[in-house]
N, C-alpha and C positions, 0 to 999 in steps of 0.2 A: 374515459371508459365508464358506460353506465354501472351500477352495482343494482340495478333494479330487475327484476324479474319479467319478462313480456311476451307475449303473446299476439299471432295473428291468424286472423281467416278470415276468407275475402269468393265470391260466389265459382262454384264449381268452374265452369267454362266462359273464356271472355273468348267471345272473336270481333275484329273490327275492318273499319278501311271504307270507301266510298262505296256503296251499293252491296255489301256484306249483308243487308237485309233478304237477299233473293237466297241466301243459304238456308233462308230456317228450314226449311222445307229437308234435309237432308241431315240437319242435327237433330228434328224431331224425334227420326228414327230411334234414337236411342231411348226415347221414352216407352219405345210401344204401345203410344197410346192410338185411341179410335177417336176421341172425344176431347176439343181444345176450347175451353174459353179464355173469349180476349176481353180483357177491361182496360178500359179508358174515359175518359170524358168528354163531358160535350163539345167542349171548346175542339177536343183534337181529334173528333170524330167529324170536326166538320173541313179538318182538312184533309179529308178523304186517306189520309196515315194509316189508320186501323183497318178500314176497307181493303186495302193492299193486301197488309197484311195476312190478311183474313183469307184473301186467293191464297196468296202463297199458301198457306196454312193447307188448304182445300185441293189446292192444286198437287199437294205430295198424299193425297190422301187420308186427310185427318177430318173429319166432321169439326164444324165449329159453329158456336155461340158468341153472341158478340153484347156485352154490356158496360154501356154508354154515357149510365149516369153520374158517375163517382164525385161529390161533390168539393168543392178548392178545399185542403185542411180538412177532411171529413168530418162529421161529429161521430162519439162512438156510436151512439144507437143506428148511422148506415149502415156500418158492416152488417150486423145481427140481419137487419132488415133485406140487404141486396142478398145474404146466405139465402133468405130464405127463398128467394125466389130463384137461385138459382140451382138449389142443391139439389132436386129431382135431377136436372140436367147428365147426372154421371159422366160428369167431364172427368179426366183422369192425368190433363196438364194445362194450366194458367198463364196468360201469356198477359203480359202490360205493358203499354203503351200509352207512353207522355210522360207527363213531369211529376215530380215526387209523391201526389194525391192518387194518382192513377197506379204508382209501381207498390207504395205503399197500401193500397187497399188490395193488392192483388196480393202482395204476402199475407195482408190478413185474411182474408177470404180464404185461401190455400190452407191456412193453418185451421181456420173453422170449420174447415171441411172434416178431419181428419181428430179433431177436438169437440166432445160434447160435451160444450160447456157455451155459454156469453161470452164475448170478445171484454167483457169487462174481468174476467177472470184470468186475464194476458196482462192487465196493467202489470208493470213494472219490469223486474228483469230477470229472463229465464224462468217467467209461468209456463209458457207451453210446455204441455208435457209430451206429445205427442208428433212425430214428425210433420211435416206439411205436404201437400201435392206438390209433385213438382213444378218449379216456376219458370219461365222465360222472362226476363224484361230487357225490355225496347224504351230507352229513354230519348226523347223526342228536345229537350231542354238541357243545358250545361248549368245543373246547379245545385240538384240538391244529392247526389251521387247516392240516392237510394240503392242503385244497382249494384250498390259492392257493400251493404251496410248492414248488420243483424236488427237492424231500427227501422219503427213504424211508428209513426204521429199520428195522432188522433185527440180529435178536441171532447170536453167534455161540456157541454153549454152549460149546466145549472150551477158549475162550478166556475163559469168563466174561464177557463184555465186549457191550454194544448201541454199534454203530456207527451211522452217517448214510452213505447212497447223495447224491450231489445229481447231479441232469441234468435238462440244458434239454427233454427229452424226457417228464419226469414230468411236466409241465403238461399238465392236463385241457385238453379240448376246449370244454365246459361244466363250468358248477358250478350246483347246485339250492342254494337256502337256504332251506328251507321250517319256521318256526318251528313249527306242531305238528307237527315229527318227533321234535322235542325235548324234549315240552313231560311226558314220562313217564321223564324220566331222572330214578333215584334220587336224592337226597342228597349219599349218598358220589360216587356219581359228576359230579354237578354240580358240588361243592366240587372234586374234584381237578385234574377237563378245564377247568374256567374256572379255577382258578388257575393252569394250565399258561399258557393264553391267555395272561392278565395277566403271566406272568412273562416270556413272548415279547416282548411291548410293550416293557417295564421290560428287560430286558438288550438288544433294540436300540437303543432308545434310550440306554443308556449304552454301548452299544459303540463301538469304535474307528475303527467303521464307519460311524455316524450318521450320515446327510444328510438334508436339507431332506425327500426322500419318506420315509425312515423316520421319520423325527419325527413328521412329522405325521399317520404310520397311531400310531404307538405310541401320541401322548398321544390322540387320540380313542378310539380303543380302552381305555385304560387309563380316561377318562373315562367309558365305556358299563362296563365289569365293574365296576370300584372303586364306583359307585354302586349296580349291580342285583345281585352277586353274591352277597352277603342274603338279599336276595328271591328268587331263582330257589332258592336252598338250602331256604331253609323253607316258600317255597310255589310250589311245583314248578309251579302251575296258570296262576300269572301269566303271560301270553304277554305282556307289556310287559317284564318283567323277563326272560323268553325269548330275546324279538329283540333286544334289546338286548346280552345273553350271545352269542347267534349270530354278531353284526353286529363286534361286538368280538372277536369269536376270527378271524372272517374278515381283518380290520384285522389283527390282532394276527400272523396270518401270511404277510399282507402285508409288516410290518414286519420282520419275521426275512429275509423275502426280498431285500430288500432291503439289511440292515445285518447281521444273525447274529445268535445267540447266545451268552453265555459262561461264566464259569465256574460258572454255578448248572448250566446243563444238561448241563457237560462233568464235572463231580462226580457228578451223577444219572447217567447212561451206568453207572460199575459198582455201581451199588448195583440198578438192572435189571437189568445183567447176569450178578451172580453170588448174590443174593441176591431177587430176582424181586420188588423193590418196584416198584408200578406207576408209570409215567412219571411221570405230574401229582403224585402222594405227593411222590417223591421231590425234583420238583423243591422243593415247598412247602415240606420239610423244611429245604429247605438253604437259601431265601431267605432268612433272615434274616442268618443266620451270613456267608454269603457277601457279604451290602451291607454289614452292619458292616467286614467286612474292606475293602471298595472304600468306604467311606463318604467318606475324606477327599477320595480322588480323585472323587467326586459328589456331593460336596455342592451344586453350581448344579443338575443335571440331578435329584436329589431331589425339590428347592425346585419345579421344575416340575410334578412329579411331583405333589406335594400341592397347588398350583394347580387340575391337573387332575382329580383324584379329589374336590375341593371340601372340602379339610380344614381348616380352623380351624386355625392354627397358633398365635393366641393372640398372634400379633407377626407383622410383616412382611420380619423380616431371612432374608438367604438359609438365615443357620444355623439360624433358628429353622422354618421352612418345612420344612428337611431332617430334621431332629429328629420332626417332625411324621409325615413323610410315613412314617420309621422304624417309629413306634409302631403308625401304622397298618398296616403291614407285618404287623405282631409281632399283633396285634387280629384280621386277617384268618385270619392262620390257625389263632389260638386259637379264632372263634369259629365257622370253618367245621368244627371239629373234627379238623382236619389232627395226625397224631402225631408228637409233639417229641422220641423215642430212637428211633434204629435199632433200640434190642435189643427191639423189638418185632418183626423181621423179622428177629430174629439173629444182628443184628452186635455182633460182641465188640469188648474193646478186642486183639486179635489179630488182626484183620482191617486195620486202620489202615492196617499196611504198602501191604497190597495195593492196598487201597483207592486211598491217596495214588498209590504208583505208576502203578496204570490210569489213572488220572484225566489226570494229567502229561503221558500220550501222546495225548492228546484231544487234540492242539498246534489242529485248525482249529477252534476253539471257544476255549481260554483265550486264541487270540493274537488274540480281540476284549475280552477283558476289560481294562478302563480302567487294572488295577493290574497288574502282573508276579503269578505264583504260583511260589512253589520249590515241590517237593515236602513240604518240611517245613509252609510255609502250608497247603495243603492239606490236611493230616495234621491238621493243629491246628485246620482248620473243620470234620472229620469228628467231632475229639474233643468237638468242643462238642456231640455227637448224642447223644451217651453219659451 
């Protein structure tokens, strides 16, 4: 039994199921709004997703705006920038659509609206002072479970560095989970947004922050990707292996909400932000390196781990379970195709420094990791990239 004190909240209304997107139109209602902007991006505005949307939206009678730009990782100075061009607009509820740059700039935008102030005046945790607009998000991607998260990323370029926003005010109103929105996400991008997911699970559940609710989104979450993550990779058409990737990244950032993340995503932060690897890469890159290093200190919470994913360990001792659940680690992102050097995105070994240093000031992130990091630990799991 935990002795620890915990806490959850997780966005107003989830509805899901195949074509649950043709409901929005009648959950609107409850906003009373006249006026809806939709944000997305380019990539997933060109698969005509938001345009849909956008009927529907029109078709129950709401006026709407549709903005298109939002860039991968945003830098902060977008938000400021896209407010300004839309906040004549008097839109009165936000809706977002696609993968975590798109859901994430729709909670900030929402919160600007209702805040005068810079979006740099939100860094950290529980700046906003002011409620948000209401939000809708439509996640198009199984990976970075924005949709259920009080966090927002946002890069800062002169610092090299992607930070986390968190506020109780980022929580949607609604959430959509509609498995064919998903169901045309390329390869690369399947492999990276659901290992992102999985790796959500997998570092709340080792964190320092565990309780009875994170656990239990993590290992089912981790039990839905660990077994369909395969399948939705090589054949992008399966909507079984789909909802199951969706249903799991939802879970899986549940579970972050709950317990954190640690040192796999507080590592990933500057290799985003100065070297523009994308989120989910970067995370995947670093899983391995990073549980070797915490191994000793989880080896029970492993041993679960491979319970859960349904791994043959070949013996039933904890150590042999954790051993288990490793390899599989190490298999998953060999076979998703995830790449094992940095110097493919052109990290030298002259970067290390930096590297280590940025990382080390992530403190709300590694002071959930199971094991202490020095700077020089750090330095020596980036080395292992090389």
């Amino acid at each position: 039994m935990t002795t620890k004190v915990y806490s959850f909240y997780t966005a107003g209304r989830i509805i899901g199921g195949p074509g649950s997107i043709k409901e929005i139109g009648q959950h609107l209602s409850a906003f009373e709004a006249s006026r809806a902007l939709i944000v997305t991006d380019p990539g997933v505005a060109k698969t005509g997703i938001p345009d849909r949307v956008r009927q529907l939206v029109e078709d129950s009678g709401v006026k709407t705006g549709l903005l298109s730009e939002v860039m991968a990782e945003p830098p902060i100075n977008q938000v400021d920038e896209l407010y300004e061009r839309v906040r004549s607009g008097d839109y009165e509820v936000l809706i977002g659509v696609g993968g975590g740059s798109s859901l994430d700039m729709t909670k900030l935008l929402a919160a600007r609206m209702t805040n005068d102030c810079s979006v740099s005046e939100f860094l950290g945790t529980e700046k906003v002072k002011k409620p948000a607009l209401p939000t809708v998000l439509i996640p198009t991607t199984a990976g970075t479970g924005s949709e259920v998260t009080p966090n927002a990323i946002v890069t800062l370029p002169d610092q090299e560095l992607k930070v986390g926003i968190v506020s109780k005010y980022f929580l949607p109103d609604l959430v959509i989970l509609d498995v064919e929105l998903t169901a045309g996400l390329p390869p690369k991008l399947t492999a990276s947004t659901g290992m992102d997911a999985f790796i959500h699970s997998l570092e709340s559940f080792i964190s320092t922050k565990a309780n009875p609710l994170s656990d239990t989104f993590a290992l089912r979450s981790m039990r839905l990707i660990g077994r369909s993550i395969r399948k939705a990779f090589s054949h992008g058409d399966d909507l079984e292996a789909r909802h199951a990737m969706l249903i799991g990244s939802t879970l899986g950032g549940m579970a972050l909400t709950a317990a954190g993340t640690a040192a796999v995503h507080a590592l990933a932060y500057p290799l985003g932000g100065k070297f523009a690897v994308p989120h989910g890469v970067a995370n995947s890159m670093l899983l391995v390196p990073v549980m070797e290093y915490n191994f000793d200190a989880i080896k029970p919470r492993l041993a679960e781990v491979a319970d859960a994913m349904g791994i043959d360990a070949g013996g039933r001792t904890t150590d042999s379970r954790a051993k288990a659940a490793m390899e599989e680690l190490r298999a998953l992102v060999k076979d998703l195709e995830i790449p094992s050097n940095m110097s493919v995105f052109g990290v030298t070994e002259g970067d290390l420094d930096f590297l280590a240093e940025a990382a080390s000031k992530v403190t709300r992130l590694l002071g959930n990791n199971p094991k202490k990091m020095s700077v020089e630990d750090i330095r020596e799991v980036y080395g292992k990239l090389l």
